[in-house]
DRENTORKOL-3810 file (N, C-alpha, C; in nm, 4 decimals):
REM DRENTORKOL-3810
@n.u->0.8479; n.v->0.1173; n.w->-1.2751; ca.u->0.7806; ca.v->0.0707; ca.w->-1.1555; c.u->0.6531; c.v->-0.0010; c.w->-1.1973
@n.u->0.6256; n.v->-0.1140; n.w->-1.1307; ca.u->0.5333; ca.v->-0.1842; ca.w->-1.1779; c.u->0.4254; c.v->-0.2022; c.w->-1.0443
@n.u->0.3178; n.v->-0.1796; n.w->-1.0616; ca.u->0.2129; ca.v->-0.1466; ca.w->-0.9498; c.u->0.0614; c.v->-0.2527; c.w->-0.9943
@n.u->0.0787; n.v->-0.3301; n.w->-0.8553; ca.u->-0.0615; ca.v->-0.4697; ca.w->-0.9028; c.u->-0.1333; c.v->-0.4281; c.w->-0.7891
@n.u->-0.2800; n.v->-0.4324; n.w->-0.8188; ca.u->-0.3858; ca.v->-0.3946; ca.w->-0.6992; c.u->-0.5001; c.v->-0.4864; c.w->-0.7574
@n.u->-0.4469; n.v->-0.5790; n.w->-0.6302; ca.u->-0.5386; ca.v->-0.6818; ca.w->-0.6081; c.u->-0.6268; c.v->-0.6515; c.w->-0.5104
@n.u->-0.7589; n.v->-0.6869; n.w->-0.5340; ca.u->-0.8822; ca.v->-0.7051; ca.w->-0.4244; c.u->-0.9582; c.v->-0.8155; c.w->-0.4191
@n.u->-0.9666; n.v->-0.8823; n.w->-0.2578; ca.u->-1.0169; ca.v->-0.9958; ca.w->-0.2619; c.u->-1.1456; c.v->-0.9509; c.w->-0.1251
@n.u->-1.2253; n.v->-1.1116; n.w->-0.1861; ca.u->-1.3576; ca.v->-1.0686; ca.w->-0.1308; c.u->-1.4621; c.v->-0.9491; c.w->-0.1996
@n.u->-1.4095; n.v->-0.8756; n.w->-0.2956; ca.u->-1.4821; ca.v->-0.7941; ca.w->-0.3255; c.u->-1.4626; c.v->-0.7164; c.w->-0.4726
@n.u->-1.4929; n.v->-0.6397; n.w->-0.5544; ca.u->-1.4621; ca.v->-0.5914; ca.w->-0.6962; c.u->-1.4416; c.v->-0.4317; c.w->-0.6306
@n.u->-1.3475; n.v->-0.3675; n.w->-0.6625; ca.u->-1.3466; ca.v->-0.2152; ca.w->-0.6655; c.u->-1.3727; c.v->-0.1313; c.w->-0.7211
@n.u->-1.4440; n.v->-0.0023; n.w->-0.6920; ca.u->-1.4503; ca.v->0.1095; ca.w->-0.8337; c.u->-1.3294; c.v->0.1450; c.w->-0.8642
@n.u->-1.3557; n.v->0.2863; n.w->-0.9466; ca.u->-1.2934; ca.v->0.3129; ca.w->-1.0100; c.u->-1.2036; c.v->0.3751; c.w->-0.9122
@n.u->-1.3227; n.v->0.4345; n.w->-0.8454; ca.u->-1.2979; ca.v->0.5813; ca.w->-0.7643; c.u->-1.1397; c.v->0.4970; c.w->-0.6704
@n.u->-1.1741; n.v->0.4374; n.w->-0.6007; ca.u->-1.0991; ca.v->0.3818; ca.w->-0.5103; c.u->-0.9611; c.v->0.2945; c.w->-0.5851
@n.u->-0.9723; n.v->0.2691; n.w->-0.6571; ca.u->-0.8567; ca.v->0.2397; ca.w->-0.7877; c.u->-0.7519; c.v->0.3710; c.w->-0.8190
@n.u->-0.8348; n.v->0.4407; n.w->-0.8718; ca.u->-0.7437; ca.v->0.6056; ca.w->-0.9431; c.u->-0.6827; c.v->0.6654; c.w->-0.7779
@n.u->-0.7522; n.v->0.6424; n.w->-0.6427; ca.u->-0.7360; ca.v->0.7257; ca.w->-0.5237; c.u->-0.5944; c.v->0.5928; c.w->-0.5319
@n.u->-0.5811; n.v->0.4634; n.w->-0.5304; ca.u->-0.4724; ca.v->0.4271; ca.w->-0.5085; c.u->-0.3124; c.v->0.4322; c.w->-0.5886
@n.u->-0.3832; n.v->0.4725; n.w->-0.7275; ca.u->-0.2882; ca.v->0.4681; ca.w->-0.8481; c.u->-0.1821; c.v->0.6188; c.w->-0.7739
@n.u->-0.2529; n.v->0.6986; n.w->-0.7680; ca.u->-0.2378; ca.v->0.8491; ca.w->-0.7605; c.u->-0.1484; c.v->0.8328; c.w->-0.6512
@n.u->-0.1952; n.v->0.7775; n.w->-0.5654; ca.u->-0.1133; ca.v->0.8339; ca.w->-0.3996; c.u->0.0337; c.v->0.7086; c.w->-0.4022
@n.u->0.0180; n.v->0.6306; n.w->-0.5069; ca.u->0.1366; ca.v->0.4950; ca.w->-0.5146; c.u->0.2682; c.v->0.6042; c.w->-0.5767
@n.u->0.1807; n.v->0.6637; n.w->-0.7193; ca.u->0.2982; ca.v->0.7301; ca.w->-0.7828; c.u->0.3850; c.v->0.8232; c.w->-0.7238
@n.u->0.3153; n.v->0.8881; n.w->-0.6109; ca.u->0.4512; ca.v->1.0176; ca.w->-0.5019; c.u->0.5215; c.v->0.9614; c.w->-0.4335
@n.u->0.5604; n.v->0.7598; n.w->-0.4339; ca.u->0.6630; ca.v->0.6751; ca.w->-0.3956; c.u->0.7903; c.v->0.6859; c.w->-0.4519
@n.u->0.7515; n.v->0.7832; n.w->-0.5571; ca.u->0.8907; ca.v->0.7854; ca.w->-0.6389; c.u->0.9849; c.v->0.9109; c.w->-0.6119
@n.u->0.9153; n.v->0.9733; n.w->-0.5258; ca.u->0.9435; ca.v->1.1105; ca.w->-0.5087; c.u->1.0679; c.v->1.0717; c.w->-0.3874
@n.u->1.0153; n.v->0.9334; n.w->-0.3150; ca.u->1.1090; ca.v->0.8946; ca.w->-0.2015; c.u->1.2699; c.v->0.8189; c.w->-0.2238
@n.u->1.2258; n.v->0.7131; n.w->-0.3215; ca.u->1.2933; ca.v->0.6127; ca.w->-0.3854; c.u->1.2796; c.v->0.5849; c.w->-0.5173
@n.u->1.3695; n.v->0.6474; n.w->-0.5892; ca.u->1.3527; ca.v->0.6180; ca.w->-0.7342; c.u->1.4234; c.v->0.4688; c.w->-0.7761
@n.u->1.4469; n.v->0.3965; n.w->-0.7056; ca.u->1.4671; ca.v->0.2712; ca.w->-0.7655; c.u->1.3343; c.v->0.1596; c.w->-0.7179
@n.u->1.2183; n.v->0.2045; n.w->-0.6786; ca.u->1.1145; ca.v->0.1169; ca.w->-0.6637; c.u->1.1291; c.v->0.0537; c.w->-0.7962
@n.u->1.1019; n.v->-0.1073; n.w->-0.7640; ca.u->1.0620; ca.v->-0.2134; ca.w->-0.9081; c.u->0.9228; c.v->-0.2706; c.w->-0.8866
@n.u->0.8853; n.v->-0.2709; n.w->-0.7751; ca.u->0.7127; ca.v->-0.3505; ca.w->-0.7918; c.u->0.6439; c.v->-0.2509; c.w->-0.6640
@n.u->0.5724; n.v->-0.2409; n.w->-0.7012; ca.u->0.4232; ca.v->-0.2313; ca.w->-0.5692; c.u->0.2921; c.v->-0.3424; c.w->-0.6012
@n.u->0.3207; n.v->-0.4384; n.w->-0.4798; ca.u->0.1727; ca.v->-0.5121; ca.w->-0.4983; c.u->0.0807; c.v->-0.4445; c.w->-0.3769
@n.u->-0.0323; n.v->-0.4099; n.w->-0.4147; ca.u->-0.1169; ca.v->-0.3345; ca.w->-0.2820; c.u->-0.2547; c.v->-0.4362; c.w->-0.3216
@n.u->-0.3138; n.v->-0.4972; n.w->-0.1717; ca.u->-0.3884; ca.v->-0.5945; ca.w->-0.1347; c.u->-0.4740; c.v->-0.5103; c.w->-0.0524
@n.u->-0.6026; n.v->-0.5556; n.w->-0.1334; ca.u->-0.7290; ca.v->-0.4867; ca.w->-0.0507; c.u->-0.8039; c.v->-0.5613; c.w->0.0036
@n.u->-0.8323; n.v->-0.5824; n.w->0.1038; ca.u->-0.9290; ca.v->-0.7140; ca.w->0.1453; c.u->-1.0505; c.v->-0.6586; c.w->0.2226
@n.u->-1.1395; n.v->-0.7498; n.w->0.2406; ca.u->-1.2559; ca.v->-0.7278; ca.w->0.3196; c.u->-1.2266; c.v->-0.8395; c.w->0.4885
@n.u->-1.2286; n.v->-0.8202; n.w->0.5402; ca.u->-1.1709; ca.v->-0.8972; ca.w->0.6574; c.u->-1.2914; c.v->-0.9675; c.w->0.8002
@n.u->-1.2972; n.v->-1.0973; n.w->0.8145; ca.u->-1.4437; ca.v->-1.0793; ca.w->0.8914; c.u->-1.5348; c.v->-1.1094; c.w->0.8258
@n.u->-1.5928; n.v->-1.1595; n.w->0.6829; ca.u->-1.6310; ca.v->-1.1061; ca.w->0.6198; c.u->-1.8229; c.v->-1.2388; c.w->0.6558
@n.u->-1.7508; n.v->-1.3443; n.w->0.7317; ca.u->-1.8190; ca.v->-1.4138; ca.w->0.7830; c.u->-1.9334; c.v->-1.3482; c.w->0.9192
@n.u->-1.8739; n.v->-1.2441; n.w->0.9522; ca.u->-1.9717; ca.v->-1.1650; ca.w->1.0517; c.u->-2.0095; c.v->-1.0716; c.w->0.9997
@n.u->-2.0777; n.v->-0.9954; n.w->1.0821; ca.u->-2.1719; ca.v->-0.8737; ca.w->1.0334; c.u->-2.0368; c.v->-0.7288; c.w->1.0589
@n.u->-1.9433; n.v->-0.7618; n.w->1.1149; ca.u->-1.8384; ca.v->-0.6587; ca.w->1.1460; c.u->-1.7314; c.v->-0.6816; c.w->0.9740
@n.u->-1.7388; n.v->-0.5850; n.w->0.9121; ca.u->-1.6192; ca.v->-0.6351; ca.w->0.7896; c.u->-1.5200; c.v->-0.5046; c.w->0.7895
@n.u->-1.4014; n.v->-0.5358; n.w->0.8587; ca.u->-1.3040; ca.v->-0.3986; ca.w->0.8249; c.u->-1.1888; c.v->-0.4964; c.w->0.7238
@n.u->-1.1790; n.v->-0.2438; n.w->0.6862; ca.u->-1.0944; ca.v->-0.3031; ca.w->0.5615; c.u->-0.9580; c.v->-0.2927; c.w->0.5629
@n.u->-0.8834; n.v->-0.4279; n.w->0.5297; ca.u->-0.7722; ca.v->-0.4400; ca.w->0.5196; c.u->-0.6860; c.v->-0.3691; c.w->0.3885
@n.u->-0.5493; n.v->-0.3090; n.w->0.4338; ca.u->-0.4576; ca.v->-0.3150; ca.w->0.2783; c.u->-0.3653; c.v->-0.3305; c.w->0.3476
@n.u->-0.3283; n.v->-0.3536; n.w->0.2397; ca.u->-0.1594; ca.v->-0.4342; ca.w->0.2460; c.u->-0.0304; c.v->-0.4057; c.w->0.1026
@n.u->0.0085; n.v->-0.3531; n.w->0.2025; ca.u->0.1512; ca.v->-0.2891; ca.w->0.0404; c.u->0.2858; c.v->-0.3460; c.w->0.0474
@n.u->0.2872; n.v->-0.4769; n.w->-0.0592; ca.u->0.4507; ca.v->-0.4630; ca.w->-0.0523; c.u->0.5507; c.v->-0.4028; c.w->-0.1224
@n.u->0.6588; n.v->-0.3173; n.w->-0.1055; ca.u->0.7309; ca.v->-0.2216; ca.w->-0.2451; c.u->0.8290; c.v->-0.3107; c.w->-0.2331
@n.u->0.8804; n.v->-0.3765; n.w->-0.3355; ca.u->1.0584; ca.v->-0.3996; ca.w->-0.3783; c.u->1.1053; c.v->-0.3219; c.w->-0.4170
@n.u->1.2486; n.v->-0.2965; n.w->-0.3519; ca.u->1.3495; ca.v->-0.2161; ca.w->-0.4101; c.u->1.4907; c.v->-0.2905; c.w->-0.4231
@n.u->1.5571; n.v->-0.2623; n.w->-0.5036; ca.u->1.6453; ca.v->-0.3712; ca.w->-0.5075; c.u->1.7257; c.v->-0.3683; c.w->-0.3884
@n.u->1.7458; n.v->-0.5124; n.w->-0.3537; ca.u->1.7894; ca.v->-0.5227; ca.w->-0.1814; c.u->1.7420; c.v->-0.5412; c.w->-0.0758
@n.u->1.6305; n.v->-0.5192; n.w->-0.1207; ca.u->1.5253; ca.v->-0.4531; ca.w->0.0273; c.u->1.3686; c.v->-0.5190; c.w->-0.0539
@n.u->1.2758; n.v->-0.4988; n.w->0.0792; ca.u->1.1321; ca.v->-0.5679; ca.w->0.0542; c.u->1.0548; c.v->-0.4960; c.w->0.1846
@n.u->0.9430; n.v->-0.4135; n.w->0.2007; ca.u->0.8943; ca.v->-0.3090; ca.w->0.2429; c.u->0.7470; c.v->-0.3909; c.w->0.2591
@n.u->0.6874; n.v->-0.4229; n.w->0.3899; ca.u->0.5543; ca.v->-0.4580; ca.w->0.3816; c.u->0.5142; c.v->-0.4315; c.w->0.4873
@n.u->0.3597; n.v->-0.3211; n.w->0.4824; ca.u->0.2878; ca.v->-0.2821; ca.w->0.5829; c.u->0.1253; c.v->-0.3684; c.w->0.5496
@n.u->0.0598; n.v->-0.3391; n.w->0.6741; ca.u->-0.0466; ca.v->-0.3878; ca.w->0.6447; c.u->-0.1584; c.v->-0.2863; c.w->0.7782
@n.u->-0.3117; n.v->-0.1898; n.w->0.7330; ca.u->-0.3448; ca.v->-0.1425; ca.w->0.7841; c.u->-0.5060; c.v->-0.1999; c.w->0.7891
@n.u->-0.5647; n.v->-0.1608; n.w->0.9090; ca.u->-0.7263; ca.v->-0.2266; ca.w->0.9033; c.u->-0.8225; c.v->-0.0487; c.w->0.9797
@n.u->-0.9100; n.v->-0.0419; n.w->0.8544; ca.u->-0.9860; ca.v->0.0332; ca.w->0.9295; c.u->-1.1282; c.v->0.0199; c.w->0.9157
@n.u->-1.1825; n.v->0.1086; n.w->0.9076; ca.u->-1.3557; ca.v->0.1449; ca.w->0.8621; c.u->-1.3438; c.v->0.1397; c.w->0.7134
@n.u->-1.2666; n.v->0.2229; n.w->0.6364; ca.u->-1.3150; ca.v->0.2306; ca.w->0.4558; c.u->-1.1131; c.v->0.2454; c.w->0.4142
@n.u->-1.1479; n.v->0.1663; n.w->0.2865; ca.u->-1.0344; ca.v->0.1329; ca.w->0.2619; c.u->-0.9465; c.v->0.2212; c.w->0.1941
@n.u->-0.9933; n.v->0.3995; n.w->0.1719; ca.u->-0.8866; ca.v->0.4703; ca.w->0.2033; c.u->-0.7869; c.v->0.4838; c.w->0.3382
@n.u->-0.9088; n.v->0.5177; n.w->0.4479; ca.u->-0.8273; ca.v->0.5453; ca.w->0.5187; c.u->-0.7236; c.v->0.3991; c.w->0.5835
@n.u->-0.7619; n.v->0.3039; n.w->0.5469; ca.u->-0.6816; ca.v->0.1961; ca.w->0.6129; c.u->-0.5126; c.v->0.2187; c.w->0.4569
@n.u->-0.5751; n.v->0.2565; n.w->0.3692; ca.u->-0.4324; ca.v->0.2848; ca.w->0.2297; c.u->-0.3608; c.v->0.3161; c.w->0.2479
@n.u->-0.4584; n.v->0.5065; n.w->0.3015; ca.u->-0.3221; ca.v->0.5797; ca.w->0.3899; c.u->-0.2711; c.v->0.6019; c.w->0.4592
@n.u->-0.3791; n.v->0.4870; n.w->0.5792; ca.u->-0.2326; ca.v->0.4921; ca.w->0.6805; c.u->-0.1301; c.v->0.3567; c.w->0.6315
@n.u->-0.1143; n.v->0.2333; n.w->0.5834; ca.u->-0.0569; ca.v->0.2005; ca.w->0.5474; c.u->0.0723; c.v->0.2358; c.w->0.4502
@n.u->0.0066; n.v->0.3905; n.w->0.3465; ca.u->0.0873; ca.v->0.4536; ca.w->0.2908; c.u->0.2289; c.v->0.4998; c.w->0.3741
@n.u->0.1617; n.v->0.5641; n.w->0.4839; ca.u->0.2129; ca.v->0.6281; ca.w->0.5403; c.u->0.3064; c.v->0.5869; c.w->0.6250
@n.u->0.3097; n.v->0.4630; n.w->0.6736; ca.u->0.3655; ca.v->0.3385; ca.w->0.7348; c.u->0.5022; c.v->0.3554; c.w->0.6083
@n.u->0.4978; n.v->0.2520; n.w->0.5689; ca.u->0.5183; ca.v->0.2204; ca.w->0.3745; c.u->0.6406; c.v->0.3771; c.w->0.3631
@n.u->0.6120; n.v->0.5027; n.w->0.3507; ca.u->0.7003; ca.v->0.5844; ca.w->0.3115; c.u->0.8047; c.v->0.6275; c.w->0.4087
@n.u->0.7861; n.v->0.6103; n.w->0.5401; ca.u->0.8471; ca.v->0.6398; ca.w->0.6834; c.u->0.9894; c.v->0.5379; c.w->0.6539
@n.u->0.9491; n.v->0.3947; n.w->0.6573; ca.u->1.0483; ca.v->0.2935; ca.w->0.6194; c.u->1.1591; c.v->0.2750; c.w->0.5029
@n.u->1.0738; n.v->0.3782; n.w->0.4254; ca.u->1.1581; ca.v->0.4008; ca.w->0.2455; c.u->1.2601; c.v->0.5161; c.w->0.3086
@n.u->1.1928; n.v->0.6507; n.w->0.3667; ca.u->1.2914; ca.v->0.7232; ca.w->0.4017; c.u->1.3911; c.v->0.7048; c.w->0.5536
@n.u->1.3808; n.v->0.6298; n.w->0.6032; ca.u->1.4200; ca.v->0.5913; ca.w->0.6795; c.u->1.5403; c.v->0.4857; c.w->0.5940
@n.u->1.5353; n.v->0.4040; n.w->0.5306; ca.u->1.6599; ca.v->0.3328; ca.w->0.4450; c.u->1.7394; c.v->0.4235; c.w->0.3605
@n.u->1.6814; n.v->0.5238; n.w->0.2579; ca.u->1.7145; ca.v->0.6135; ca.w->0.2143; c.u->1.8518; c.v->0.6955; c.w->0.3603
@n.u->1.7553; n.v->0.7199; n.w->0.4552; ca.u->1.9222; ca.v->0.7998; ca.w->0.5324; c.u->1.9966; c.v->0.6872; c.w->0.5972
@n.u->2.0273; n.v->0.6051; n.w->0.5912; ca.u->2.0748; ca.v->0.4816; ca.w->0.6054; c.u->2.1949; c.v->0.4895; c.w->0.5420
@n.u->2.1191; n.v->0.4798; n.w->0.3701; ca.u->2.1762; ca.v->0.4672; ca.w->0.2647; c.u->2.3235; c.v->0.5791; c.w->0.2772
@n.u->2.2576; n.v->0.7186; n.w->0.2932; ca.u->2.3056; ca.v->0.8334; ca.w->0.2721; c.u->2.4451; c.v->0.8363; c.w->0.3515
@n.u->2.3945; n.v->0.8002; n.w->0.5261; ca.u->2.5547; ca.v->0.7970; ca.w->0.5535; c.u->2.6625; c.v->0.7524; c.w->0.5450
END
C-alpha cells in the first residue's frame, strides 16, 4: 500500500503527519487489496480571515476508486470524519463483494 500526504497552502508537523500515517494503516484491516492512499490537506478560504480545514482521501483498490472529502475547524477532526466516510464505503463494497 502506498500512502502520499500532500498539504497545500501550508507545511505540516509531525504531530499531524504520524496522527494521519497511524489512522490510514487500520484501512487494511477493511480491505487488504488497497494499492494507493493519496490524502489532501488543505487550508480553504485562505483569502479571508475564516480558514477551514479541508481533507480529502482518495483509496484505489483494484476496480474501484473511493473519494471523500471533509471541512472542519482543525484538520484532525475534518481526517476523521473523512476517515470515517472513506471506511463505511470500503465495507460497504466488501459485502457487495461477499454475496
Amino acid at each position: 500500500m502506498n500512502v502520499n500526504i500532500e498539504t497545500v497552502h501550508f507545511t505540516a508537523d509531525a504531530k499531524l503527519i504520524d496522527h494521519v500515517n497511524k489512522k490510514v494503516q487500520k484501512l487494511i484491516t477493511f480491505h487488504d487489496r488497497i494499492v494507493r492512499i493519496d490524502v489532501f490537506l488543505k487550508l480553504d478560504n485562505v483569502a479571508h480571515n475564516i480558514k477551514d480545514k479541508v481533507a480529502e482521501i482518495r483509496i484505489n483498490v483494484p476496480r474501484h476508486s473511493f473519494f471523500v472529502k471533509s471541512c472542519s475547524k482543525s484538520f484532525q477532526e475534518s481526517f476523521d470524519s473523512a476517515l470515517d466516510s472513506a471506511t463505511n464505503q470500503i465495507k460497504r463494497l466488501k459485502e457487495k463483494q461477499a454475496a
